[in-house]
Structures are given as structure tokens and as C-alpha cells.
C-alpha positions in Angstrom: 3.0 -27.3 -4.8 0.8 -25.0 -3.0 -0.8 -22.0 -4.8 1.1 -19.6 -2.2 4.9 -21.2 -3.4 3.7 -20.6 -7.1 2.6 -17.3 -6.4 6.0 -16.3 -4.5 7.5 -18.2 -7.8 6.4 -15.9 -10.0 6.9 -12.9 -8.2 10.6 -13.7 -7.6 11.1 -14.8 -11.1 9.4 -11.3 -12.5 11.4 -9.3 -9.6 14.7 -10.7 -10.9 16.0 -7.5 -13.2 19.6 -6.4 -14.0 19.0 -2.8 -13.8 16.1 -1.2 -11.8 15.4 2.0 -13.9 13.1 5.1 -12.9 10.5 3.6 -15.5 10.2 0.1 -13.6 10.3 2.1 -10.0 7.3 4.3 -11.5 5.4 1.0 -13.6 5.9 -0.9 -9.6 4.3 2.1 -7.7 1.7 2.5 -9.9 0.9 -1.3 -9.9 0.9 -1.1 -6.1 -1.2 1.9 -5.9 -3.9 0.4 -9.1 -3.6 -3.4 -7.8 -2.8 -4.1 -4.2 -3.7 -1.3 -2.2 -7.2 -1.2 -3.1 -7.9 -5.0 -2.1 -5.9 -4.3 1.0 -7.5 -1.1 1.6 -10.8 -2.9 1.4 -10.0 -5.9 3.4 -8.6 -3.1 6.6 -11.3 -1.3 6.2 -13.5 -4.4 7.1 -11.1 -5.8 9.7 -11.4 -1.9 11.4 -15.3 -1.6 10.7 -15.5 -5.1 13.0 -13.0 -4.1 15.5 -15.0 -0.6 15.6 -18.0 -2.5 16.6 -16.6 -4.8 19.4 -14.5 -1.9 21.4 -17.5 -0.8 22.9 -17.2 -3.9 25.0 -14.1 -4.2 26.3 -12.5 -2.6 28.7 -9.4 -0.9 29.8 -6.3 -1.6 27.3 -8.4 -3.5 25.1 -11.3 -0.9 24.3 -8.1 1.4 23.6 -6.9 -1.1 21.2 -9.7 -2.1 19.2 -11.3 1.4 19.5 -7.6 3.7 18.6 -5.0 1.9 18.7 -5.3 -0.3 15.4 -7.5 1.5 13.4 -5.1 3.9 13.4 -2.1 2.2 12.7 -3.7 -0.4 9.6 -5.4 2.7 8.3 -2.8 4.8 9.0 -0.2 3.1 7.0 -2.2 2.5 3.9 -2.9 6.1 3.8 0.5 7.0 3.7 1.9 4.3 1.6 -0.6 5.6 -0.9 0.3 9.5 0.1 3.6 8.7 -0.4 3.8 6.6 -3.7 1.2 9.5 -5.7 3.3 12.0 -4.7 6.3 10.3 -5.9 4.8 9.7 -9.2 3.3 13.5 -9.2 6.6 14.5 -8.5 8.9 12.1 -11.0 5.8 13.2 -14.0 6.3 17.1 -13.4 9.9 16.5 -13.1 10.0 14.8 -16.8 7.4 17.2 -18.2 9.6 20.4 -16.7 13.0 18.5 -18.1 11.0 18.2 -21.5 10.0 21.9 -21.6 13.1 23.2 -21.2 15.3 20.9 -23.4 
């Protein structure tokens, strides 16, 4: 077997629960936001620095693309991924710290 099957494997087998709880939702997006997003931020940040580099000769569409176009959408969606999983965990930790308080 290739490393990739066992890799997808294991993730399967660990994704496999009975109940998903807020505790597993909030340990997920803060494995995503500690573990994957910063290799993946890293590796788009390359990838944009190199297309940054070569826009300056193409032309028409394709300057566009490399120049606007994809930058914006690869860095534009790990930004918000990341936006939108910290404020969820903000949000679900002041929401159990207020619930606490006034129990």
C-alpha cells in the first residue's frame, strides 16, 4: 500500500465516531487551525510569492491571473478558514465561561 491509502486509513478510521459532540467539533478546529493550516499556509504563501514573481511577464488574462486573481483566492481562503474557525472557538469559550458564571 502506498503511504497516501494508509494515511486516508487512518483518518477514516479516527473520523469514524457515534456522536459528534461540541468538545470533538472544538478539539477538530483547533487541530486544523495548530496542524494544517500552518503547513498549508506556508506552502500558498510560496506557491503566491513564485506566481507574484512571474506575472510581471505575462500578459493580458494571464498577468491578471498570476498577479490578482490567485493570490487572492489561495490566500483568501486560508484567511478566512482561519477567521472563521478562531472566532468560533472565541465564541463557543465565552459562551461556556458566561454559562459557567451564571450557573
Amino acid at each position: 500500500m502506498s503511504k497516501w491509502t494508509d494515511i486516508r486509513d487512518s483518518i477514516t478510521g479516527v473520523l469514524k465516531v457515534d456522536e459528534v459532540t461540541e468538545e470533538l467539533k472544538e478539539k477538530v478546529s483547533q487541530a486544523v487551525l495548530d496542524e494544517v493550516l500552518p503547513p498549508i499556509e506556508s506552502v500558498v504563501d510560496d506557491f503566491v510569492g513564485k506566481l507574484k514573481e512571474q506575472a510581471p511577464q505575462e500578459s493580458g488574462w494571464c498577468r491578471a491571473r498570476d498577479g490578482i486573481v490567485l493570490p487572492l483566492v489561495m490566500q483568501g481562503t486560508v484567511y478566512i478558514v482561519k477567521v472563521v474557525l478562531t472566532k468560533a472557538l472565541t465564541s463557543q469559550t465565552e459562551t461556556q465561561t458566561s454559562t459557567m458564571v451564571n450557573s
